[in-house]
N, C-alpha and C positions, 0 to 999 in steps of 0.2 A: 584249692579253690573252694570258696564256702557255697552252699545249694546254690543261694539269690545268684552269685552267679554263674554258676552252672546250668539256673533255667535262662537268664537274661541272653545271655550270650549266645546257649541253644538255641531260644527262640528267635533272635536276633536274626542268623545263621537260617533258619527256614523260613523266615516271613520274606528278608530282603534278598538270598539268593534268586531271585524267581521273578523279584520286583525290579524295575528301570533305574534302582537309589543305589544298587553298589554293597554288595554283603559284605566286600574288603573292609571296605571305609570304615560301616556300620562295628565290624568287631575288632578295629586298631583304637577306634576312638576313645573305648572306655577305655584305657590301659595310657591312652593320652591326657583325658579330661579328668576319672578317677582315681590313677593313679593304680589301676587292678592291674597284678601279675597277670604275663603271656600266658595264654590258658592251654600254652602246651601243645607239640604236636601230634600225640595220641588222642588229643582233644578235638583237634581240627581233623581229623580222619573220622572220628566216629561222626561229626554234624556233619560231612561230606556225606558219610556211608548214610546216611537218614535221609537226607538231598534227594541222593540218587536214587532209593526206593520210592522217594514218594514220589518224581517224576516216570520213573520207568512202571510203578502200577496206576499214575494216571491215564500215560498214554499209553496202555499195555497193547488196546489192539489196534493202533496203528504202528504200534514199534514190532509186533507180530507180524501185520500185516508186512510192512518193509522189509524185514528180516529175510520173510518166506520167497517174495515176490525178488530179493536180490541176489539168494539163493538159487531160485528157477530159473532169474536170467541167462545162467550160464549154460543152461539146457536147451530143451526145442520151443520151449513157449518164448524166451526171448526178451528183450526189454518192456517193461513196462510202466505206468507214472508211480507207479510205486518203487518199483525197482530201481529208476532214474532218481526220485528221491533217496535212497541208499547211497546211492553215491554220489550226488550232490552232499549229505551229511559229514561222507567221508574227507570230502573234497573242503569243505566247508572245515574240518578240524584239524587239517593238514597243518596253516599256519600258524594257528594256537602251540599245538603240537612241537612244529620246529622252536618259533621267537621264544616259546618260554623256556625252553633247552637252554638257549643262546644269552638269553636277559635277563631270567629270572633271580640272579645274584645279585646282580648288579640294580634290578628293580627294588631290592628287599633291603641294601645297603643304601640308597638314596632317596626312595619316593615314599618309603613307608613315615611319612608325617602327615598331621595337622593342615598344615600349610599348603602341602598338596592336592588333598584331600575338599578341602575348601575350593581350590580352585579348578579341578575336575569336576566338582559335581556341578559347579553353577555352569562351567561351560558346556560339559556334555549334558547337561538339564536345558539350555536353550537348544544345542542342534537337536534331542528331541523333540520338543515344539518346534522347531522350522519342518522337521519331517515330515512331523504328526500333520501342522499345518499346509503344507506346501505337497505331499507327496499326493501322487492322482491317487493311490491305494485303488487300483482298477484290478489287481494279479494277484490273482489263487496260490497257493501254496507248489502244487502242480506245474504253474506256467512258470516256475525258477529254471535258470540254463544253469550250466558251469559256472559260468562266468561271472552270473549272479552270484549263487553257492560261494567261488573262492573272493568275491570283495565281500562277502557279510564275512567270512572265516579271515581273510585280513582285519576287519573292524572286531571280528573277540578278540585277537590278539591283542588289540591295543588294549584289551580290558584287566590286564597285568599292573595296568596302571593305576593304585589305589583313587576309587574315587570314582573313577568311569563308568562302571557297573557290565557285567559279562553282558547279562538280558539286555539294556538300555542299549548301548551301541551295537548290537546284533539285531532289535527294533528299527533301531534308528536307520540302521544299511537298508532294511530291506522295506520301511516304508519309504523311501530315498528313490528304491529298486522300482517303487508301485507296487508293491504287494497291501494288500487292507490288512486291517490292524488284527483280525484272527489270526491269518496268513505268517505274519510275522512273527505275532506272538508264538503261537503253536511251531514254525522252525527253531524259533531262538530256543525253546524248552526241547526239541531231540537234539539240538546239536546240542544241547548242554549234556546229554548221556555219555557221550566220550571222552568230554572234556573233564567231567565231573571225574568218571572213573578213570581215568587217568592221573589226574591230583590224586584220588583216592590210591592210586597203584603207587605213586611215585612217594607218598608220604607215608603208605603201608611197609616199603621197602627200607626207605631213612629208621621209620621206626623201628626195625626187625635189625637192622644196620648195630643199631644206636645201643645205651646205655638206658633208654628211657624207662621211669614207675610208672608200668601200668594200673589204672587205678579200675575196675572194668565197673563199679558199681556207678562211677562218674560218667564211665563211656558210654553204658548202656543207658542213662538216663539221656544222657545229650543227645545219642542218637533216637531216642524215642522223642522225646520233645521237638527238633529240628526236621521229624520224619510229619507228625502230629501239623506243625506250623506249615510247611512246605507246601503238601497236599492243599490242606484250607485255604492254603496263597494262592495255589494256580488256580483251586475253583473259583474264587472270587475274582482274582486279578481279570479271568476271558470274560465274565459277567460286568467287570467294572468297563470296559475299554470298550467295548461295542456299546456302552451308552454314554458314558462320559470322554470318550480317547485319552489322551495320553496328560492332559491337565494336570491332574490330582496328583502327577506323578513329574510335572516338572515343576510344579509350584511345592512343592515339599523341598525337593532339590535345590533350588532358588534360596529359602528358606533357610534349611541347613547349610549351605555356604555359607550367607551371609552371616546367619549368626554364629559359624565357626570362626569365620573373619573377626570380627564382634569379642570374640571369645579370647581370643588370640592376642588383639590390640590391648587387650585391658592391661 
């Protein structure tokens, strides 16, 4: 991999993981439209491993807080809304968990194109705007049940699907749900902690498995760049969205489909 794209692709990798546009999508595409070499699965582990730090020291004290309060539960002080979030989270990464066990071959031999890609983003870019639009967004992060928790954790799963976006269709569910646009945002970014670290576990093991050159002065940069973007995304992403909603971020999607399509046709 030459530096350019080692930062492209790092950055790439921290700006859209986080954003409603689909990180998959975002880093298939150059190796579709460029013609750039798979940047490797040592590669995809380090801008993971950057991912996960920069969200886990954003939301450090409310992932502190959860932890401690889901820990107590088990003791005399007893359930609490923090503690009930703990296990909605749980609840909420079960299905991810299982389908991508189950699919995730079979996603990686079939849907990782172009064409796919193009036609996830413009449709899961409109049921964002129906959400955004249509949903009361009346419920706190707090007022989620179970039941809530496992249909937003059925909708990440579907996000296996290049093009979908993890963040986007876990927005999506749970302004659907009536949760306001913080509310959402802010679940869709803890659940992303398990799920994150779990690809991170599951592609640390392949790699450890495997035959692969590690290159660490590439890994270390990617993970600092991917760590660098990531953080800067979620402070701005909660700033953009309580003033503008979810727009800016279905009109891009709109956008890139169609001039994927566009692209494609020629």
């Amino acid at each position: 991999m030459s530096i350019i794209e080692i930062i492209v692709l790092a950055l790439i990798q921290g700006l859209t993981e986080f954003l409603p546009i689909s990180s998959s999508a975002h880093l298939i595409l150059p190796s579709q439209i460029l013609g750039w070499q798979d940047q490797g699965l040592a590669f995809d582990v380090a801008v993971h491993v950057g991912t996960l730090i920069a969200v886990i020291i954003y939301f450090r004290k409310e992932v502190v807080e959860i932890l401690a309060a889901w820990f107590k539960s088990f003791g005399a002080q007893g359930a609490t809304d923090d503690s009930k979030l703990g296990w909605w989270i749980i609840i909420g990464t079960i299905p991810a968990a299982v389908l991508g066990l189950i699919f995730k071959d079979l996603i990686e031999l079939y849907l990782r194109s172009a064409w796919v890609i193009a036609i996830t983003t413009i449709l899961f870019g409109l049921l964002l705007w129906y959400a955004d639009v249509k949903g009361k967004q009346t419920k706190t992060i707090y007022q989620l049940t179970w039941k809530s928790a496992l249909m937003i954790g059925m909708a990440q799963a579907m996000a296996m699907i290049p093009g979908t976006s993890r963040s986007g269709i876990t927005m999506t569910a749970g302004l659907m749900l009536g949760m306001n646009k913080q509310s959402a945002a802010r679940f869709s970014f803890l659940l992303a902690i398990p799920v994150i670290s779990m690809m991170g576990l599951y592609y640390t093991i392949e790699l450890a498995l495997g035959d692969h050159i590690v290159d660490w002065t590439t890994l270390i940069l990617g993970a600092g760049l991917s760590f660098i973007s990531a953080y800067t995304c979620i402070f701005l992403f909660l700033k953009i969205i309580e003033r503008m909603g979810m727009m800016p971020f279905v009109i891009y999607r709109l956008l890139l489909g169609v001039g994927l399509i566009a692209f494609l046709m020629i």
